[in-house]
N, C-alpha and C positions, 0 to 999 in steps of 0.2 A: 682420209675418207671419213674417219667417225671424229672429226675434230666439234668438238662441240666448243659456243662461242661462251664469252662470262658473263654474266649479267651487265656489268657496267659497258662492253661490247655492243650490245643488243642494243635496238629503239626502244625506247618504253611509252607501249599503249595502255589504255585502260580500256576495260569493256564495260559496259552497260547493257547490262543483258536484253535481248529482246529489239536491240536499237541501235548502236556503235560496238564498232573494234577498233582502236588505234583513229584513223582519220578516216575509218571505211562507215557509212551510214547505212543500214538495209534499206534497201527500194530501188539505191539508185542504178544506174546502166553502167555498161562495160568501163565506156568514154569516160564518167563520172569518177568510174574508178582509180581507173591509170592516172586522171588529174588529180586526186584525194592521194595516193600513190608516188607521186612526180615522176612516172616509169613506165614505160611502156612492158607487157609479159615477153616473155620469150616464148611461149607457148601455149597457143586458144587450141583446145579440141571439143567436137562435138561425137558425142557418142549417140548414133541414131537408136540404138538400145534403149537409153537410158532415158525417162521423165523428163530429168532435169540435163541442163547443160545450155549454154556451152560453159567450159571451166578456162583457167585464165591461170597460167603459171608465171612468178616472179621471184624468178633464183634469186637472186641477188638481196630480193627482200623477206627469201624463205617462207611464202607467200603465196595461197591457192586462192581463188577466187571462184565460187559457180554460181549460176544463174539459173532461175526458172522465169520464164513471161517477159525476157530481155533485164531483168531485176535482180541486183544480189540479192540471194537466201541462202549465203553458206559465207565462213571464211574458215580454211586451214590455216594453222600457224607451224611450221616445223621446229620440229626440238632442236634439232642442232644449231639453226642458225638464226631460226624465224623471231621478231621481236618479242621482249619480254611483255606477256598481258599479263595484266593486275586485274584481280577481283576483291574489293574491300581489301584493297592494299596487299594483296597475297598473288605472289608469283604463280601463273600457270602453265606458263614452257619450261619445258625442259626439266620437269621437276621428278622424283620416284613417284610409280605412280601409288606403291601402297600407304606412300607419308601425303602425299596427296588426297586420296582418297578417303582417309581417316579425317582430316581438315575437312573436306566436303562436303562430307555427309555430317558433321557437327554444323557446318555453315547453313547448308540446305536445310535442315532441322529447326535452326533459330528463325530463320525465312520464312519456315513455312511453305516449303518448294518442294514437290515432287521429285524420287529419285526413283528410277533406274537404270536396267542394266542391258548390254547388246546380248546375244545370242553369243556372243566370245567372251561376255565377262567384262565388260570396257561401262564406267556409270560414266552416266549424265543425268541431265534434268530438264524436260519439254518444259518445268515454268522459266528457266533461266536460258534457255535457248543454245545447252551446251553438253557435247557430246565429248568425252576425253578418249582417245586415241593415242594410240602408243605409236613410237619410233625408234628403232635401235639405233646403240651408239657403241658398236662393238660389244661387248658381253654384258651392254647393260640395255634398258629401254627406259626411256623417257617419253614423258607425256606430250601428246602433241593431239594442241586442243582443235576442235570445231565448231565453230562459233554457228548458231545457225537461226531460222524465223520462221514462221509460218506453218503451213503441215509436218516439215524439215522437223521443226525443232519440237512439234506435238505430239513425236511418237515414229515419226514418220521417216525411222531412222535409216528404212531401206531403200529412203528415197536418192541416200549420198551415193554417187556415183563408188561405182567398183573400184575404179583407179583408186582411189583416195581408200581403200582398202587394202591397197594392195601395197602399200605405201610403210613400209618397215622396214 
């Protein structure tokens, strides 16, 4: 259950903030995705609560997807299995998150990028479009990033659906 995979395991995507994850582009539709993907999800739900949605689950590729306006504005990646993303050649799944977050905030600084922090203590960065979230792997927790755009990634943190909170 807490098998986490090894880096040489994993896909390796890179992100470009504000614009790609791996072969995922923001803007595009659901369809666009599963083909960028080669995969159909195992599970779309629509939370009538929620702003945003519908979300779009890909076990297989450890892989959340959600939508606002029929348009990706989010990508989860899961720690334990989901692909390796690189940022300036620096791993962000699956990583500690306080050796993490020491790298980040020295990164975000040279950038010139805004940091901060959720209401749980979880940094990210609205200019880099990326929200770090955690996920347990038995007695440990590993980062498990959010990739996101738009109001999402502006601040607009509690636009991410609940599920994907709930997601430890």
């Amino acid at each position: 259950m807490w098998d986490v995979k090894a880096d040489e395991e994993r896909r390796q995507w890179d992100f470009t903030p504000l614009a790609i994850v791996g072969p995922l582009r923001f803007g595009i539709s659901h369809h666009q995705a599963c083909q960028a993907l080669d995969t159909a999800p195992i599970a779309i739900s629509h939370d009538p609560v929620a702003r945003t949605c519908p979300d779009a689950w890909f076990p297989e590729l450890g892989v959340t997807t959600y939508y606002a306006d029929s348009k990706l504005v989010a990508v989860a990646v899961e720690a334990l299995t989901g692909p390796q993303v690189t940022l300036a050649g620096r791993p962000l799944v699956g990583q500690v998150p306080s050796r993490f977050e020491g790298w980040f905030c020295e990164y975000a600084e040279s950038q010139g990028q805004r940091l901060a922090y959720t209401y749980e203590g979880r940094i990210g960065s609205p200019d880099l479009g990326l929200l770090m979230r955690v996920q347990r792997a038995g007695d440990l927790v590993l980062t498990r990033p959010v990739f996101m755009i738009g109001e999402w990634a502006q601040g607009g943190w509690d636009l991410v659906p609940l599920s994907e909170f709930g997601k430890l």
